[in-house]
C-alpha positions as CSV (number, residue, x, y, z in Angstrom):
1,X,-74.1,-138.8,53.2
2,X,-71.6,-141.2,52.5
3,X,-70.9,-139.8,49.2
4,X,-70.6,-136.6,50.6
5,X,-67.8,-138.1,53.5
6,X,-65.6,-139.2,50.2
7,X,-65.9,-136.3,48.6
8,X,-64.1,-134.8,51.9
9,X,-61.8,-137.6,52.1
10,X,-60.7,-137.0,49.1
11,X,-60.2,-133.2,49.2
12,X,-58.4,-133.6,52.6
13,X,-56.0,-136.3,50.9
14,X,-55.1,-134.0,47.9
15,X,-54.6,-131.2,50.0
16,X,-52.1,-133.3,52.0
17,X,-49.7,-134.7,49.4
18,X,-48.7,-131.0,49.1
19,X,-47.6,-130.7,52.7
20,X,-44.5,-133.2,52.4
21,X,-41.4,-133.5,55.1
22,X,-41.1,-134.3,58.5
23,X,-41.5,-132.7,61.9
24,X,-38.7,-131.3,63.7
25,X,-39.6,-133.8,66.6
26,X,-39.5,-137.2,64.5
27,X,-36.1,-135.5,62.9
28,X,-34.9,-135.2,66.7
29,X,-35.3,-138.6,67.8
30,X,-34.1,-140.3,64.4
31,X,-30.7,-138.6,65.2
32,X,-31.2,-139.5,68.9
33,X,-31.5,-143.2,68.1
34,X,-28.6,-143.0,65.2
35,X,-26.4,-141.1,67.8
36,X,-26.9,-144.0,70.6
37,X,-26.7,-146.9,68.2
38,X,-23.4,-145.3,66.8
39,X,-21.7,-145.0,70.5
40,X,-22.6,-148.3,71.1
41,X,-20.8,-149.7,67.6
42,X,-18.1,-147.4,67.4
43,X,-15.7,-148.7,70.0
44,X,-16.4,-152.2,68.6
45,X,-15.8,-151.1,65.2
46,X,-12.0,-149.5,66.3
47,X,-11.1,-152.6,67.8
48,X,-11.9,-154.8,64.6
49,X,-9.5,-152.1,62.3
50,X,-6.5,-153.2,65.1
51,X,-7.1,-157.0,65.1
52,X,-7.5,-156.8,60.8
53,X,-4.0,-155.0,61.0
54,X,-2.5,-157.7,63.4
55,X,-3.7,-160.0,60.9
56,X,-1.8,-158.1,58.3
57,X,1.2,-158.5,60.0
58,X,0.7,-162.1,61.1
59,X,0.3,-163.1,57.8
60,X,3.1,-161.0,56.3
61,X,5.5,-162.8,59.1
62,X,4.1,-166.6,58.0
63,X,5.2,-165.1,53.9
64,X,8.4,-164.0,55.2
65,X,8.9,-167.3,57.4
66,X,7.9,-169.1,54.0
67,X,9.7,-167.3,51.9
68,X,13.3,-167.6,54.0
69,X,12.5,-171.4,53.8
70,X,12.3,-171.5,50.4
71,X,15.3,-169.1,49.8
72,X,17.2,-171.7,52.0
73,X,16.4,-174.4,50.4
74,X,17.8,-173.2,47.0
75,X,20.8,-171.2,48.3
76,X,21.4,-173.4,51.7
77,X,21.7,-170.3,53.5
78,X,18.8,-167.5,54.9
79,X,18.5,-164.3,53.4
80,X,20.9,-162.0,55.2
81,X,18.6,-158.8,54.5
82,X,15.4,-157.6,52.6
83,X,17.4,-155.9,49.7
84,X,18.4,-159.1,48.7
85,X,16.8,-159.4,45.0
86,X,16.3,-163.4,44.9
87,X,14.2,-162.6,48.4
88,X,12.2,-160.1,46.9
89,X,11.3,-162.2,44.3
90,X,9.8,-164.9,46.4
91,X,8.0,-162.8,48.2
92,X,6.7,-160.2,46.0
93,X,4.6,-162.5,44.3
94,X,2.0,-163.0,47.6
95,X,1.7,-159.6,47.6
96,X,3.7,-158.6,50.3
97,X,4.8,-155.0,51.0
98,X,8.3,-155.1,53.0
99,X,6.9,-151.1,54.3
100,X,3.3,-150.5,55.1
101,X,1.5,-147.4,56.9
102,X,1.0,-149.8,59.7
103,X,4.0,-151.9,60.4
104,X,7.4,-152.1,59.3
105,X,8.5,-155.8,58.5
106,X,12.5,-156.3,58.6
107,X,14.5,-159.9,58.3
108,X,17.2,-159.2,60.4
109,X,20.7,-161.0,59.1
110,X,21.0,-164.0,60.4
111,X,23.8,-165.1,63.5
112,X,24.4,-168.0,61.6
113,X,22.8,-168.0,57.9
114,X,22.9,-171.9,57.4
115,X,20.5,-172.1,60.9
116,X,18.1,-169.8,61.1
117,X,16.5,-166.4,59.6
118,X,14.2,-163.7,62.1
119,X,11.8,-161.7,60.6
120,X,9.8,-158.6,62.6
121,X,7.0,-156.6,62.1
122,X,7.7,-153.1,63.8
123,X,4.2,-151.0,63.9
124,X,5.2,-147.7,63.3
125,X,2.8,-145.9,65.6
126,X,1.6,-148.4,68.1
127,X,-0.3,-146.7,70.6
128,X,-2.2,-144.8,67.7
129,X,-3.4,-148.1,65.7
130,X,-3.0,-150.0,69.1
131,X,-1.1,-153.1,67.5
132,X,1.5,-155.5,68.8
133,X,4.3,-156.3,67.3
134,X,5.1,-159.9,65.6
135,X,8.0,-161.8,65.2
136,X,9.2,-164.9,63.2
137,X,12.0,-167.7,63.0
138,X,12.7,-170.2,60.2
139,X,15.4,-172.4,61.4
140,X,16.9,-175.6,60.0
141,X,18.7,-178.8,61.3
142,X,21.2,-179.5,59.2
143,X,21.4,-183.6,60.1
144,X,18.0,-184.3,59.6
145,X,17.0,-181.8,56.9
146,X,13.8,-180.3,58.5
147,X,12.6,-176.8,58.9
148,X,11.0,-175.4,62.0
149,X,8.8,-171.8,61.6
150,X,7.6,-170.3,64.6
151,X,5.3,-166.4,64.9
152,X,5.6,-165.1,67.9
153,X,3.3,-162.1,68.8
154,X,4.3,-159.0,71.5
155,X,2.5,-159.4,74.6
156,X,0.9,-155.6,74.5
157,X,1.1,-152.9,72.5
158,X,4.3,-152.2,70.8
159,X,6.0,-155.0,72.2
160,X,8.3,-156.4,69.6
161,X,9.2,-160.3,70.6
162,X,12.6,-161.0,71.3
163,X,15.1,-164.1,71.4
164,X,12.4,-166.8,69.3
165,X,13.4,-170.5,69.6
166,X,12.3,-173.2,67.2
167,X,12.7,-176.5,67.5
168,X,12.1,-178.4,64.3
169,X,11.3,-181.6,65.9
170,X,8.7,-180.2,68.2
171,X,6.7,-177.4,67.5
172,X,5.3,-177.5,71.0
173,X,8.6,-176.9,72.4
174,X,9.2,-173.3,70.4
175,X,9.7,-170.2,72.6
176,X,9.0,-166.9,72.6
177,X,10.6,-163.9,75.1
178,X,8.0,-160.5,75.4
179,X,5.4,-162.5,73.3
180,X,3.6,-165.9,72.7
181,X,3.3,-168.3,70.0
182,X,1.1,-168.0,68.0
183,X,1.5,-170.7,65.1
């Protein structure tokens, strides 16, 4: 008898590798649970692609901020605008991208070269990527030879800081109007 019940066994299991492939049940709740578990990530997920483009611009503001320091430091004055070759230069080489499909960065020319440069990060459609804006100051004192950076970021979307302050012997005491310091 038991020889005969492996004989079946083994009939019944041949017979069934031939009949491969799922139910239409099983199919229905695999896209049931893939359909839940993707409306729970998904608005997660969109707001992780707008703080890793506020990086972007954060970080491009702290390269232009550098990169106005160093210009200064050669040439005693800040770079009056970002067509200025001997800017590009210094800033090219940290891969920075004066125009991306997020943001566009500008250094505005400076009130008074020898004391400060501003540098902004525009977004370009704000409400779409929902990003602030960013802005930053390099400034200088003259009698003591120190620099003073500040980034400033817009206090909701859009918002493009306005009127920075730096003060190079207190970091503490920088200021920031529509936005916050942020470093």
């Amino acid at each position: 008898m038991n020889n005969v019940f492996a004989a079946k066994l083994l009939q019944n299991l041949r017979n069934k590798k031939g009949e491969k492939g799922f139910t239409l049940i099983e199919l229905l709740v695999v896209v049931i649970i893939v359909g839940v578990l993707a409306a729970v990530a998904l608005p997660n997920l969109l707001g992780q692609v707008g703080k890793a483009r506020e990086t972007e611009a954060k970080n491009a503001i702290g390269t232009i901020n550098r990169g106005q320091q160093s210009y200064h430091f050669d040439a005693k004055v800040f770079v009056p605008a970002t067509a200025d070759a001997d800017f590009q230069a210094i800033t090219n080489p940290f891969g920075l991208s004066l125009v991306s499909a997020v943001y566009n960065y500008d250094v505005a020319a400076p009130t008074s070269a020898a004391i400060s440069g501003l540098a902004t990060a525009t977004p370009v459609s704000a409400t779409d990527d929902g990003v602030r804006g960013f802005g930053g100051l390099t400034a200088y004192t003259a009698g003591t030879g120190v620099y003073g950076m500040a980034v400033c970021q817009g206090t909701s979307i859009g918002t493009i800081p306005s009127a920075i302050t730096v003060d190079t012997t207190d970091p503490d005491a920088n200021t920031c109007t529509d936005g916050v310091i942020i470093k």
